[in-house]
N, C-alpha and C positions, 0 to 999 in steps of 0.2 A: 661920590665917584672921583677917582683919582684923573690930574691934569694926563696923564696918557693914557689911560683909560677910555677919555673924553673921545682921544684923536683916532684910539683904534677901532670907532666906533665906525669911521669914513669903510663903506665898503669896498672892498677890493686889498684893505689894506691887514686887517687881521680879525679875528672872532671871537671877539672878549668873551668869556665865561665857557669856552669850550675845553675843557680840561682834556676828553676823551680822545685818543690819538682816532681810533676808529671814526671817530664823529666828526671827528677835522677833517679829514682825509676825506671821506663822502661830502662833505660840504662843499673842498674844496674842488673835487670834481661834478659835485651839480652844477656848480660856478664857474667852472673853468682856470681857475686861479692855480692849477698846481701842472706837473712834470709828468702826471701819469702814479707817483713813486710816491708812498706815505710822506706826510707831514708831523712836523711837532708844531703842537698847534704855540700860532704865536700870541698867548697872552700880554695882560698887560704887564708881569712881573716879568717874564723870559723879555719880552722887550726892552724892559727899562734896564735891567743887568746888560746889554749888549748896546744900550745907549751910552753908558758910562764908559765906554770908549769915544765916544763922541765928543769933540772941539767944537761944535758951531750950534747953534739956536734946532732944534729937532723937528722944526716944520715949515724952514726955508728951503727950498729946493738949490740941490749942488750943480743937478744937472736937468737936460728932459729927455727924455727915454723915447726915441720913434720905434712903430711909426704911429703912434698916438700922440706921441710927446707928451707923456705921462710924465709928471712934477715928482722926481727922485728926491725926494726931503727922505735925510737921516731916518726918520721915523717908518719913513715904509721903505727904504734898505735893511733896516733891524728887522721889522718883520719878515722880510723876506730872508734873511740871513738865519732867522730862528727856523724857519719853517724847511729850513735847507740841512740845519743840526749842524750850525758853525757857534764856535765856542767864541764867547765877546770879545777875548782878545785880538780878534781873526778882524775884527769890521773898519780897525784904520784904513786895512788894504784893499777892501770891500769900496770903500769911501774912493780912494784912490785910482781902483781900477775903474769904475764906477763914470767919475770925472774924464780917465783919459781916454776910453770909448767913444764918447759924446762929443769929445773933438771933433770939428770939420772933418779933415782929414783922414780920418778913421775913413767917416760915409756909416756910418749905424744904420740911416734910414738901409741905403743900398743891402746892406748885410742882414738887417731885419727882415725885410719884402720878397727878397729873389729867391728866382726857385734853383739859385744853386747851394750846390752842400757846403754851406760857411758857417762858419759859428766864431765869436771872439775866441783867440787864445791868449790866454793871460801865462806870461811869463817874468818870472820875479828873482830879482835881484839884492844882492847885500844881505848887510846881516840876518834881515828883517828874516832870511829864507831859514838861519838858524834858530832864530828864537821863534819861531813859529812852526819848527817841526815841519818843512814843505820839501817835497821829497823831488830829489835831483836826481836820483840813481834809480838804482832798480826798480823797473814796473813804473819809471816815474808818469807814465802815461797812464797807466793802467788803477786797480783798485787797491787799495790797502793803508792807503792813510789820509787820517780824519780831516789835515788842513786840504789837501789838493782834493779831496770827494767835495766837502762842504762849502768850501768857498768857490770852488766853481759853479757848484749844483748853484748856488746863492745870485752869482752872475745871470744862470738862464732864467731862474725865479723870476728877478727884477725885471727883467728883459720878456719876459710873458707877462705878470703881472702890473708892472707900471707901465710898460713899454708898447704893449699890446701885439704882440708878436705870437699871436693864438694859431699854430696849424690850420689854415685854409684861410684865416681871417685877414690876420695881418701877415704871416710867414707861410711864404706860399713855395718855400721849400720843394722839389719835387720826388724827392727820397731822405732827405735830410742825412743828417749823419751823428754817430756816438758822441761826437764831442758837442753834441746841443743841449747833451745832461750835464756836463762837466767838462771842461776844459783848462786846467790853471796847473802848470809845471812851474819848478824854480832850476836855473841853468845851474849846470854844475861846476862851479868857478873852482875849485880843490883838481878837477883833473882836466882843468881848461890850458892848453899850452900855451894857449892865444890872451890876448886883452879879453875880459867879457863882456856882453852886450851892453853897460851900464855905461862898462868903462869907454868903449868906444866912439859911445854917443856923449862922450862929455862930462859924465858924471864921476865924481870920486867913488875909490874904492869901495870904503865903507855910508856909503850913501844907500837904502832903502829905494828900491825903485819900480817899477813894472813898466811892461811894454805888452800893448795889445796888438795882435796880429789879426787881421781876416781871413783864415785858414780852414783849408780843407782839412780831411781825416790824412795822417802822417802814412805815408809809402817806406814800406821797409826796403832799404838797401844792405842787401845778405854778403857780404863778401869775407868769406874766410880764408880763402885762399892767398890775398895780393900780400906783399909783407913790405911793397915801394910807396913812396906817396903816389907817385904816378899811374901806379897800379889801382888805390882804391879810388884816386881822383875818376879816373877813365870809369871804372864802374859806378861812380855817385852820379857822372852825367850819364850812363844811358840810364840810371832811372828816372832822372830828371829830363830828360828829352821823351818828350811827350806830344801828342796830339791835341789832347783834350784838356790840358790844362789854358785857365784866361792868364795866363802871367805872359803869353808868346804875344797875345794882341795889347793889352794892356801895359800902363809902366807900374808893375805889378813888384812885389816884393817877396819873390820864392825864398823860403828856409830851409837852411843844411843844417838838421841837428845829430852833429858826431858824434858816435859813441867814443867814451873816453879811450879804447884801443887803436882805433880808427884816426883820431884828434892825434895823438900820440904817436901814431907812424907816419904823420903827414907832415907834422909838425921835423921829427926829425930829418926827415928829407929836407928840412931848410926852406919849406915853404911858410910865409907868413898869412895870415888872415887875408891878406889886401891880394897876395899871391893868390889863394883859394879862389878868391872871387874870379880874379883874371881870369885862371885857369877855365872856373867853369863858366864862366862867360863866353870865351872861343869853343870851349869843345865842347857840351852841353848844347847842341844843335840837332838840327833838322834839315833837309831839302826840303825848299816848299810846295814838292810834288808830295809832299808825304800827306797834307792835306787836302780834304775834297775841292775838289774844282767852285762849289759854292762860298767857301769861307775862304781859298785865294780871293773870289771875286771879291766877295762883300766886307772881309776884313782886312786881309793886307792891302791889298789894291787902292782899297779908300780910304784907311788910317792910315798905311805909311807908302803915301803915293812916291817921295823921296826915294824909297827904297825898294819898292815893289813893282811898282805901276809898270815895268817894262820886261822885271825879273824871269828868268826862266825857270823851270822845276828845282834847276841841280843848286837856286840861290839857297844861300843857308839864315837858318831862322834860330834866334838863341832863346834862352828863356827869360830872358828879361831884357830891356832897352837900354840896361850901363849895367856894369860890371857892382858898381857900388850897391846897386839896387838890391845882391843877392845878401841875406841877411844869414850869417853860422853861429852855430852856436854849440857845446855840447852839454850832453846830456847823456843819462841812464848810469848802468854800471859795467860790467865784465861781460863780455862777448863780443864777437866783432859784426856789430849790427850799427847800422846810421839811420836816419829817417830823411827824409827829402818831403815836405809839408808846400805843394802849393798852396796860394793865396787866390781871393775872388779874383785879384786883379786892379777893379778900382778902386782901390785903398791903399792908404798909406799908414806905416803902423807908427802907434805913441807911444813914447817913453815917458814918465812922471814920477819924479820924486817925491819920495815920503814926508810931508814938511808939517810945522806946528803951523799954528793958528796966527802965528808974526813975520811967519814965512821964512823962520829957516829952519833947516834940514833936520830932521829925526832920526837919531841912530836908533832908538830904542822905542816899543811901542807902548810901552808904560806911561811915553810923555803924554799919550793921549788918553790916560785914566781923569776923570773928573775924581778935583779930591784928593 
């Protein structure tokens, strides 16, 4: 018996000698180990070809996965990555997004347990977006290419099977939402008018990176009509002034993802990125009579006693606590459509670059073939 062989013997992690998709598949829902959605079963050959992107020892753990805090060793990320039908060269970024979840800051456990509609969203930056085929435009939310289905799908794998985020178990979710099968968009920096998310948190251009958000299902904002910036700004905050979003109680970090028509008339209007925010910062409000009388009491009242504690109805409520906090981006292709994507709330998102084994930077994901 072969050294990984050995390890995929550990249950939970893959089914040595089950060749038959139908037989994975039933297995892995007697067991609970899958998404509901067929598997490829993860052998020990489809593993070891999708380890050969792997830099680090294959049964060290990179990170742990709540709310079990299940030990994410290389080795049962590949399985889960097989079992998701992501192609080996896909698992540097697997590794990476992987890592930048598990950060404090994130809150994983929080996002894993709650029964609101969160799920990681993974979005990806630099070149890494081109040689990997991850789709920034059209439908980029939606179905139709093999990196953004598989490597997402891969994300919630890990996250049910290392993680233990089992529907009523540990993900006590109350309606859950689409993006708990897949979630992983790459911004679309070619019709970005602005710095892109990479760049503005510091990283170089050509730097390889991802950022995980705690995100609800994305709100379309329809506006065909406006042709000012002012005009589509004013329609992005009334979809983003809401009630029922956590980003008004928390210091929560709501997402503007523009479409590139939308980015592109704002942008001429002489508004900058840091403008945008401003902007929807002031006017992306509420009165806080627009709330029940129980959630003035229990949440502005007692989190932001400063601000609230004497407030009348007519005070105004923005959607986040500083202007920096709102995070844009753009995205998709041709039509004049935006998305507006709250956050749980208690999270903060991570950005992480793609780096070697010595700690610097990877332009390319070849550096991490073994061999």
């Amino acid at each position: 018996m072969s050294e990984i062989a050995r390890y995929l013997r550990v249950p939970g992690v893959a089914m040595e000698g089950i060749e038959d998709f139908e037989a994975a598949t039933e297995l892995c829902r007697e067991r609970g180990w899958g998404d509901g959605l067929p598997i490829v079963p993860p052998t020990a050959q489809r593993v070891e070809k999708m380890l050969a992107y792997c830099d680090r020892p294959w049964d060290e753990p990179i990170a742990s996965i709540p709310p079990r805090n299940g030990a994410a060793t290389p080795l049962r990320l590949a399985a889960n990555a097989v079992m998701a039908g992501c192609r080996p060269e896909y698992f540097p970024l697997l590794m990476l997004a992987t890592e930048a979840m598990c950060e404090g800051p994130f809150n994983l456990y929080g996002i894993q347990a709650t029964t609101h509609p969160v799920a990681p969203l993974v979005i990806v930056n630099g070149p890494i977006v081109r040689e990997l085929d991850i789709n920034a435009g059209h439908n980029a939310f939606g179905p139709g290419r093999q990196s953004n289905a598989t490597m997402g799908r891969a994300i919630r794998l890990s996250l049910l099977n290392i993680g233990g985020a089992i529907p009523t178990v540990g993900d006590m979710a109350t309606m859950g939402q689409p993006g708990k099968y897949s979630f992983l968009v790459a911004e679309n920096e070619a019709a970005n008018p602005w710095e892109p998310l990479h760049v503005e948190r510091g990283f170089a251009a050509d730097t390889s990176t991802v950022t995980i958000v705690g995100a609800e299902s994305p709100h379309n904002i329809n506006d065909h009509e406006s042709i000012t910036a002012e005009g589509i700004l004013r329609m992005t905050c009334g979809t983003a002034a809401i009630t029922g979003s956590n980003n008004a109680y928390y210091a929560g970090e709501p997402l503007i993802a523009f479409g590139p028509e939308h980015a592109a008339a704002v942008a001429a209007g002489g508004y900058s990125k840091a403008d945008v925010k401003r902007y929807l910062f002031e006017h992306a409000t509420l009165p806080l009579g627009s709330f029940s009388d129980e959630n003035i009491e229990r949440r502005f009242r007692i989190k932001w006693p400063e601000r609230y504690a004497k407030a009348g109805p007519e005070a105004r409520v923005p959607i986040t606590q500083r202007a920096e906090d709102i995070m844009v981006v753009v995205l998709g292709g041709a039509g004049k459509h935006s998305m507006y994507i709250p956050t749980f709330g208690e999270t903060r998102s991570v950005t992480r670059a793609l780096k070697l084994a010595d700690g610097s930077l990877a332009r390319t994901v070849q550096a991490f073939r073994r061999g």
